[in-house]
C-alpha positions in Angstrom: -43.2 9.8 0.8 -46.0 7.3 0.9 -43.9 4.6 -0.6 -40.8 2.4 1.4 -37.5 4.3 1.4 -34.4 3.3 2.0 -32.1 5.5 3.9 -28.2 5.1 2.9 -25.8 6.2 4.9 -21.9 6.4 3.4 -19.1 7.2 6.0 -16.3 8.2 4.4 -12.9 10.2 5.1 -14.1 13.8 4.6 -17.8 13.3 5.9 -20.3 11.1 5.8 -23.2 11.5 3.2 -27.4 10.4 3.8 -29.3 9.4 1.0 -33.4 9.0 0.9 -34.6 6.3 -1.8 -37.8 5.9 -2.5 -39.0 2.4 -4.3 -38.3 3.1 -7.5 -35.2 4.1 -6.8 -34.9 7.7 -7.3 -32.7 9.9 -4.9 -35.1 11.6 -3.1 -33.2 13.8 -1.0 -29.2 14.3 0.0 -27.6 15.3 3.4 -23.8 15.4 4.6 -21.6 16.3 7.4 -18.2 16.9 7.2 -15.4 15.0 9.0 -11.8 16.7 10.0 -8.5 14.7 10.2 -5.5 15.3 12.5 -1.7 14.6 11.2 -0.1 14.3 15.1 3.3 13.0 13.3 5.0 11.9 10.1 2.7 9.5 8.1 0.4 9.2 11.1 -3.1 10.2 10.0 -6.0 10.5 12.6 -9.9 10.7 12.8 -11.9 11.0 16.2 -14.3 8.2 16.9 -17.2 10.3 18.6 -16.7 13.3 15.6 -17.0 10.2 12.9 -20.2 9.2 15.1 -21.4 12.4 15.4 -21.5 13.1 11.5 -23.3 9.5 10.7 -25.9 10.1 13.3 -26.2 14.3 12.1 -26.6 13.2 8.2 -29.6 10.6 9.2 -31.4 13.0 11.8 -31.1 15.6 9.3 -32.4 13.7 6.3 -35.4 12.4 8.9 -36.0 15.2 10.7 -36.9 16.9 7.0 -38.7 13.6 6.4 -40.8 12.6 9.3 -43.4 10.8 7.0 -41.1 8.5 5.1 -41.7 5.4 5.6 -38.2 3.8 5.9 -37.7 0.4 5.2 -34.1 -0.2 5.7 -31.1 1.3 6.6 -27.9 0.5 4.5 -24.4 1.4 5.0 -21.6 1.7 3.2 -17.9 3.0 5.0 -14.6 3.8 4.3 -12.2 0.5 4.5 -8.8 0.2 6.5 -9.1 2.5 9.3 -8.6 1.1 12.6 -10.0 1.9 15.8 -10.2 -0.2 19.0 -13.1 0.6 21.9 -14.5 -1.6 25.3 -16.4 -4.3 24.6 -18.8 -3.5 27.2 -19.4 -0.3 26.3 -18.3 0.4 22.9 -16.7 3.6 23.7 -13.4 4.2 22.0 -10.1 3.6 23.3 -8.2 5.0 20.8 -8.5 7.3 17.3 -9.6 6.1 14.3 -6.4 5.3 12.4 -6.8 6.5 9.2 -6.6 4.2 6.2 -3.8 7.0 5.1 -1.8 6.4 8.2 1.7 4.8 7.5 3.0 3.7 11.5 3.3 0.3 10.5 5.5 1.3 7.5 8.4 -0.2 8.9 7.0 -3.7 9.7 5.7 -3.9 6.4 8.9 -3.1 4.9 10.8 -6.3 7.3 7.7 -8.8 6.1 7.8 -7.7 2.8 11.9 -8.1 2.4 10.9 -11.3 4.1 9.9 -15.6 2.9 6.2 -14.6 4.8 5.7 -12.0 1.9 4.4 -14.3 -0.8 2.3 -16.3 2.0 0.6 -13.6 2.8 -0.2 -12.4 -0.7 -1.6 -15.9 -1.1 -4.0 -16.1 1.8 -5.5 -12.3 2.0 -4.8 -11.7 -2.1 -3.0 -8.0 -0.8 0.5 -6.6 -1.2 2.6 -6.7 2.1 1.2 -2.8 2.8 0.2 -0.3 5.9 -2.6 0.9 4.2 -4.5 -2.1 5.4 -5.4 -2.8 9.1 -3.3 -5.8 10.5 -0.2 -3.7 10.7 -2.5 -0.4 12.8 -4.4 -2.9 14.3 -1.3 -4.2 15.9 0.1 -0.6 16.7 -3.3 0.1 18.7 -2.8 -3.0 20.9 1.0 -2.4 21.5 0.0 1.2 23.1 -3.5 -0.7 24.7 -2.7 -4.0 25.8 1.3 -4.9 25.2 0.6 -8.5 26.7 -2.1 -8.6 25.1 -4.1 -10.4 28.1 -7.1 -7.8 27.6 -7.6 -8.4 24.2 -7.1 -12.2 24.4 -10.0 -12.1 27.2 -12.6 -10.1 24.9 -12.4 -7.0 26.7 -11.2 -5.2 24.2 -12.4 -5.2 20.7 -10.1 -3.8 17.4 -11.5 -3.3 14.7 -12.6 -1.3 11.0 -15.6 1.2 10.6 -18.2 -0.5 9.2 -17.8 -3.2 12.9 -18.0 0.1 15.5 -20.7 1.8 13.9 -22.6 -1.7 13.6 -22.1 -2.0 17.7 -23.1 1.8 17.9 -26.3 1.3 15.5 -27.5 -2.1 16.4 -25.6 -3.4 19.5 -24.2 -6.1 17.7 -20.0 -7.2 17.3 -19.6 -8.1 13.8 -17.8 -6.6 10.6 -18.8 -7.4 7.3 -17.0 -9.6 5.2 -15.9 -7.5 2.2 -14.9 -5.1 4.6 -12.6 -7.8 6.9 -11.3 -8.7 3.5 -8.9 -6.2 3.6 -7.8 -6.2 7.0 -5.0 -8.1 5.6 -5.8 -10.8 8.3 -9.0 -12.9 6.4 -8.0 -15.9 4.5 -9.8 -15.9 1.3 -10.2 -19.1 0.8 -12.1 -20.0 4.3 -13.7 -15.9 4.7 -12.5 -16.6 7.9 -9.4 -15.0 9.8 -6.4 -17.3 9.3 -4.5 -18.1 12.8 -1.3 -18.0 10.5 -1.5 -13.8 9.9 -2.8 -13.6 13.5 0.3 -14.5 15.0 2.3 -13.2 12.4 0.8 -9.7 12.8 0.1 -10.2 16.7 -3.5 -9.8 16.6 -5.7 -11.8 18.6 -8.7 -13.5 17.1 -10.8 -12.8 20.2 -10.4 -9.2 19.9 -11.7 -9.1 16.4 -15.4 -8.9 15.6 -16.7 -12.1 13.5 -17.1 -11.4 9.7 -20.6 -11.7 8.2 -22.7 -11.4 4.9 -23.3 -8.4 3.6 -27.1 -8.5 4.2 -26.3 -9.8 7.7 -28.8 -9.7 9.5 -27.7 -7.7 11.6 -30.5 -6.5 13.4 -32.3 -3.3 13.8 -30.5 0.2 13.7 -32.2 1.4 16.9 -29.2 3.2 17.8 -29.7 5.7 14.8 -31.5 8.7 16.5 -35.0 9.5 15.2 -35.0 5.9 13.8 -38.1 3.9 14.3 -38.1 1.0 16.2 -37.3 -2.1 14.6 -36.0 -0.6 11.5 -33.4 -3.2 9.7 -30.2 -2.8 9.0 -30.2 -4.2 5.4 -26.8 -4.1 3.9 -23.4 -3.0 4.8 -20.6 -2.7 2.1 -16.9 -1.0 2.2 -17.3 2.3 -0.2 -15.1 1.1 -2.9 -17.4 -2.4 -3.3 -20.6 -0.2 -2.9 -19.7 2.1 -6.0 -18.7 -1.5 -7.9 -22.4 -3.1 -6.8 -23.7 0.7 -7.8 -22.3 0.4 -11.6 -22.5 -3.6 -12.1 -25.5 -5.0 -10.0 -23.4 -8.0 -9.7 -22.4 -8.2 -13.2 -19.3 -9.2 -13.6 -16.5 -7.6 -16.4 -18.0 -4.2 -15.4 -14.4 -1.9 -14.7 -15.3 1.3 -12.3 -13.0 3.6 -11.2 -13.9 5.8 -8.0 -12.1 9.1 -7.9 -11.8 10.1 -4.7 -7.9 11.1 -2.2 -6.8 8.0 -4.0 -8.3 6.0 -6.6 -9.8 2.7 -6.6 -10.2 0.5 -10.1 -12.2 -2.6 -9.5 -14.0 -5.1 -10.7 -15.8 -8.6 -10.6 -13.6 -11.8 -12.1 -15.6 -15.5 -12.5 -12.9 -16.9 -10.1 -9.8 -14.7 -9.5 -8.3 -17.3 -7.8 -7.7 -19.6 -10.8 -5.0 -18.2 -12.4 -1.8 -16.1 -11.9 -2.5 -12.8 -12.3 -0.7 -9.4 -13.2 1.3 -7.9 -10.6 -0.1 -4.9 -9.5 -3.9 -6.0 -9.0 -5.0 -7.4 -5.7 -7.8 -10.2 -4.9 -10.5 -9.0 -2.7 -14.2 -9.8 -1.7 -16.5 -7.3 -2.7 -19.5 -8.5 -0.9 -21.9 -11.9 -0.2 -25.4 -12.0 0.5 -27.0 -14.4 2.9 -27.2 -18.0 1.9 -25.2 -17.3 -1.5 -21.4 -17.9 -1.6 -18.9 -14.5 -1.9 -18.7 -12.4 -4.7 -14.7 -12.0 -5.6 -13.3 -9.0 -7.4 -9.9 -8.3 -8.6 -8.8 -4.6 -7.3 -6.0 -1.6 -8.0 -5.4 1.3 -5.6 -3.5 4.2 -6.6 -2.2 5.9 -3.9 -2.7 9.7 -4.6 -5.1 11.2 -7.1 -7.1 13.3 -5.4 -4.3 14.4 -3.2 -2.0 15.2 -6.2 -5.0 18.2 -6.9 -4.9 19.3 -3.4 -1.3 19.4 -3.4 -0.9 21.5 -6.0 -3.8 23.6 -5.0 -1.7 24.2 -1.6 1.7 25.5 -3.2 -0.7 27.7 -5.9 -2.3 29.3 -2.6 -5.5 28.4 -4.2 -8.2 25.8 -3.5 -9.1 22.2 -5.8 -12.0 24.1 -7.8 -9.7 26.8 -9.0 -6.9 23.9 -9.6 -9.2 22.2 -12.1 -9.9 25.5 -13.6 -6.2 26.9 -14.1 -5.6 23.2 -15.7 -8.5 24.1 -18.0 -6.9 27.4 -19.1 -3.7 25.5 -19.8 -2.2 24.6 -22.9 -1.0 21.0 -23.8 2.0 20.8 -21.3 5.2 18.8 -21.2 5.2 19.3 -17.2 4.9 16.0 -15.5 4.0 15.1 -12.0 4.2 12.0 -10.7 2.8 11.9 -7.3 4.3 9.7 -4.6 4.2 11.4 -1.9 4.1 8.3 0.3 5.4 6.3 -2.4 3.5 4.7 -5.4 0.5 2.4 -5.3 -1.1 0.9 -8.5 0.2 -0.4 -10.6 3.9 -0.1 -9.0 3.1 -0.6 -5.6 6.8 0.9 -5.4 6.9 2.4 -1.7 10.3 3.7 -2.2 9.1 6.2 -5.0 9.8 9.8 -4.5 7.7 12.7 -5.7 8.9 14.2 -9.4 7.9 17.2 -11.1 9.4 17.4 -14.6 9.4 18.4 -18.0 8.7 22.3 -17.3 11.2 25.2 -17.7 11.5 28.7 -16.1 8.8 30.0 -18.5 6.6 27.6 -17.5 2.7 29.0 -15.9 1.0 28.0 -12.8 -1.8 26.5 -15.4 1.0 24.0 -16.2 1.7 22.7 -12.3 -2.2 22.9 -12.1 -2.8 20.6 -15.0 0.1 18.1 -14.3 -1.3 17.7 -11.3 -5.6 16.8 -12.8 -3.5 14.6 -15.7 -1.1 12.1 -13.2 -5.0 11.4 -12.1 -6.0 10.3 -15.7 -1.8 8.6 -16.5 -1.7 6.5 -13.6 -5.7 5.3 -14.1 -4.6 4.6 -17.5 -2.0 2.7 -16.8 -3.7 0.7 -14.1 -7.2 0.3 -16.1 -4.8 -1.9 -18.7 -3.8 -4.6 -16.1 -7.4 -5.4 -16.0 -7.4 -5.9 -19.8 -4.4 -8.7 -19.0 -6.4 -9.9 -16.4 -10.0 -10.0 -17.5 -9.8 -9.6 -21.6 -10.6 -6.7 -23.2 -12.7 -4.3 -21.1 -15.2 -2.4 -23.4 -15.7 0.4 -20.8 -14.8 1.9 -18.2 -17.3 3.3 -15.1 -16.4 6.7 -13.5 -17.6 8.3 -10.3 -16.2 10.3 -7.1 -16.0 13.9 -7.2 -13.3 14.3 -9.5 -15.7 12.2 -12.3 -17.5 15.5 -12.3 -14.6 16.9 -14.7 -15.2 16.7 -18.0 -11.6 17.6 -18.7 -10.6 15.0 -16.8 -12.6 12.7 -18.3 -12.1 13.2 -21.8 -8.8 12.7 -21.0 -9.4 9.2 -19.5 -11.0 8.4 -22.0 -8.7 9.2 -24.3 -5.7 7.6 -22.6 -7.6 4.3 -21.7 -8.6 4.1 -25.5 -12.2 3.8 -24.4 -15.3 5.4 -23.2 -15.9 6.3 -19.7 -18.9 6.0 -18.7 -19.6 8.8 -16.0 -22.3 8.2 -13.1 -24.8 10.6 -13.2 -24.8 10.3 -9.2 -21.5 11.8 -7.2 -22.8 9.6 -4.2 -22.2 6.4 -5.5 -21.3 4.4 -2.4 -23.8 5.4 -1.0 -26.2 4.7 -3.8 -25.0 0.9 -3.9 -25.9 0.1 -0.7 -28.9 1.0 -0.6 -29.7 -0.7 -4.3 -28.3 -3.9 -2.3 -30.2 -3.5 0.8 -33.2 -3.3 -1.3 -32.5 -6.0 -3.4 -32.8 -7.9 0.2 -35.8 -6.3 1.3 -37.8 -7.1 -2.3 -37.7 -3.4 -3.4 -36.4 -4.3 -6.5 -34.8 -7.1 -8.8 -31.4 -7.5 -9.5 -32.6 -6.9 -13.2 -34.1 -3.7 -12.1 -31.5 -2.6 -11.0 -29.4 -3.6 -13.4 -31.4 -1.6 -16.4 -31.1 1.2 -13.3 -27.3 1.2 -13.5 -26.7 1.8 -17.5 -28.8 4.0 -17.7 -28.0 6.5 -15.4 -24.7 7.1 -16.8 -22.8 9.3 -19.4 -20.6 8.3 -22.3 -17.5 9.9 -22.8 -15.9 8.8 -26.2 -12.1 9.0 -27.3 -11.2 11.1 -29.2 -7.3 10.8 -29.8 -5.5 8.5 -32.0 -3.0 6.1 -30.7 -0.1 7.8 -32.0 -0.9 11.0 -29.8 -1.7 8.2 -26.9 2.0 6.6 -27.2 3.3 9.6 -27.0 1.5 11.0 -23.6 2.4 7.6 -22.2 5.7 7.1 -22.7 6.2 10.9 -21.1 4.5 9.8 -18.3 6.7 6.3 -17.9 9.6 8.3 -18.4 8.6 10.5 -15.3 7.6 7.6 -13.4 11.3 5.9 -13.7 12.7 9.1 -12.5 10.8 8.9 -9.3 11.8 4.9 -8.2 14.7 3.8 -7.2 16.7 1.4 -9.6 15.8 -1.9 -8.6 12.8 -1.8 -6.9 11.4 -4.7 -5.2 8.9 -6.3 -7.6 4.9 -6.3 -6.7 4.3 -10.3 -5.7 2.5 -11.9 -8.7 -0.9 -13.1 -7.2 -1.2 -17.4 -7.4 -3.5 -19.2 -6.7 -3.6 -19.9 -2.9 -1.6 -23.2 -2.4 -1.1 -22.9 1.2 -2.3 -25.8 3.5 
């Protein structure tokens, strides 16, 4: 390659993927390593550190040991969000595992805040649902077992923190976390981007122990800690996964809806000001990302909790693997079988952690095809359902972006698009975080414009187009809804609108 490249690196829960950009932008070449997870308990979900490590520096020295003439420019990053880990501050070796943004240990905290008056602060200042998923509650768990005084962590010996900080300290030497990224910590204030001494306390998570938030572009220095990097190489641009695949599809345009398909699902997109108004329940406030000298860039968000693991699931009790799921589901005629998949609970648009896992609507007769395509449709019902909160919030959303590996579908996604009642438009790229990280760190470097890339992102997508009539629609959905009041409780606890933040 005789022209700059950017080499993208996203670390996500199965593996981490390397891409090689040249300056026009086209994928010039792909590498990945895989990634396993432990499950030592009930709802705890674990990662090792050094393995993490191990697949982000394997997928670069494999894409530049194939590529010793590319001429890299920059590195960008983009990581999976919510996972904890703590490690030395002098060293930066790990003290603990990564705790997976899966794990559930600080379940029953949540539960006491939530049921609590510190609920709605809390939504105010960090925009999220009281919720383990995000880090204050793990981070808290890793210090009780580390430091129960908390003494070492007060004195900056030891450092807690998300992905995207430890492999900043492991590829440039540097403490810091990036600010979309520390946005959902559960511990930023939104309004100040810095961490608020209020959910400190409350959570019991020293400030000193945390790295300092920055932009996305940083600086953060040069990745000389990537092996076989050049010297002096910068690190251009960090973003969390979720916000990457957003800055992928939009290139900071805002009204552009993407969903990610990936163990659970992430709907997102950019608002003008999301903190002007109330808005739904069930859609949190979050930053997607900030480049230097410009002020943040806010986004409204919905997670659903299991999508991806609904297919594995039922790919487990057929005895068969996610590939053959999607095929069975494809042999399948219409079905009235309905699962609804809360295994931990439901996230968007219920955000109902009391839900319990329902299969319905089948009979004795009833084939494997029909588990296996209940299973690939609650992926398409509950992005349905949470795609039309962003109508209430935003207007009327033409469109709707797809990628992840389940995008690849095209069952699936005529489906969405027939339930959302609009097209989908697919990415032609399955590595899309990884993709919009490197279109941002080379919007830094001068690489490109942001209307460059912009052009880049329409047209390297596919429409699908609807094809079913609202009548057939109604009916789906109202099976659906009917399954999903079967799996929650009577009265459960409502999702906190989101106000404006209010809060001294």
């Amino acid at each position: 390659m005789t022209t700059p490249a950017i080499l993208a690196l996203d670390q996500g829960t199965s593996g981490t993927k390397a891409l090689l950009l040249d300056a026009g932008g086209t994928v010039r070449a792909t590498a990945m390593r895989p990634l396993s997870q432990a499950h030592p308990g009930p709802g705890r979900v674990e990662q090792d550190p050094e393995e993490l490590w191990a697949s982000v520096a394997g997928a670069a020295g494999d894409l530049l040991s194939a590529h010793p003439d590319a001429d890299i420019a920059g590195v960008a990053l983009s990581t999976q969000r919510e996972s904890v880990l703590a490690w030395e501050t002098a060293t930066g070796n790990p003290l603990s595992p990564l705790l997976s943004w899966q794990d559930r240990r600080g379940a029953a905290r949540c539960a006491r805040l939530a049921a609590g008056d510190e609920a709605e602060e809390i939504t105010a200042r960090t925009g999220l649902p009281v919720d383990p998923m995000f880090s204050a509650t793990k981070a808290a768990a890793l210090l009780d077992g580390l430091d129960p005084d908390r003494g070492a962590s007060r004195a900056g010996r030891i450092r807690v923190g998300t992905v995207d900080a430890w492999l900043l300290r492991r590829i440039t030497g540097r403490d810091a976390t990036e600010l979309g990224n520390a946005s959902r910590t559960q511990l930023l204030d939104l309004d100040t981007g810095a961490y608020s001494p209020y959910l400190l306390d409350l959570f019991g998570v020293p400030g000193s122990a945390l790295p300092q938030p920055v932009p996305s572009t940083g600086p953060f220095g040069p990745a000389d800690g990537l092996p076989g990097m050049r010297t002096g190489v910068p690190l251009a641009a960090v973003l969390a996964d979720s916000h990457a695949a957003l800055f992928a599809h939009s290139a900071g345009r805002a009204g552009v809806l993407k969903a990610t398909y990936g163990s659970g699902s992430s709907l997102m997109a950019l608002a003008p000001d999301p903190r002007t108004a109330e808005l739904p329940p069930g859609l949190a406030r979050t930053i997607a990302w900030q480049s230097a000298g410009e002020p943040p860039a806010r986004a409204l968000e919905a997670n659903i909790a299991a999508s991806g693991t609904a297919v594995r699931w039922a790919a487990r009790l057929l005895g068969t693997d996610e590939a053959a799921v999607a095929a069975l589901a494809d042999q399948a005629e219409e079905t009235t079988a309905v699962l609804v998949p809360a295994f931990e609970g439901l996230g968007a648009p219920y955000w109902d952690r009391e839900a319990v896992a329902v299969l319905s609507g089948f009979s004795q007769a009833a084939p494997r095809a029909a588990v296996a395509r209940a299973a690939i449709e609650s992926v398409a019902f509950q992005v349905a359902e949470t795609a039309a909160l962003f109508d209430r919030a935003l207007g009327p959303v033409p469109e709707l972006y797809a990628d992840g590996g389940a995008s690849a579908n095209a069952s699936l996604m005529r489906l969405q698009a027939d339930l959302c009642a609009r097209p989908v438009r697919v990415s032609a790229h399955p590595e899309t975080s990884a993709l919009g990280a490197a279109h941002l760190a080379g919007l830094s470097l001068g690489l490109w414009t942001a209307e460059e890339l912009r052009r880049r992102s329409r047209v390297s997508t596919t429409a699908v187009e609807p094809g079913r009539g609202a009548a057939w629609r109604a009916e789906r959905l109202e099976r659906w809804r009917d399954a999903v009041r079967r799996s929650r409780p009577t009265s459960p606890r409502p999702y906190p609108s989101l106000r404006p933040h209010l809060s001294s």
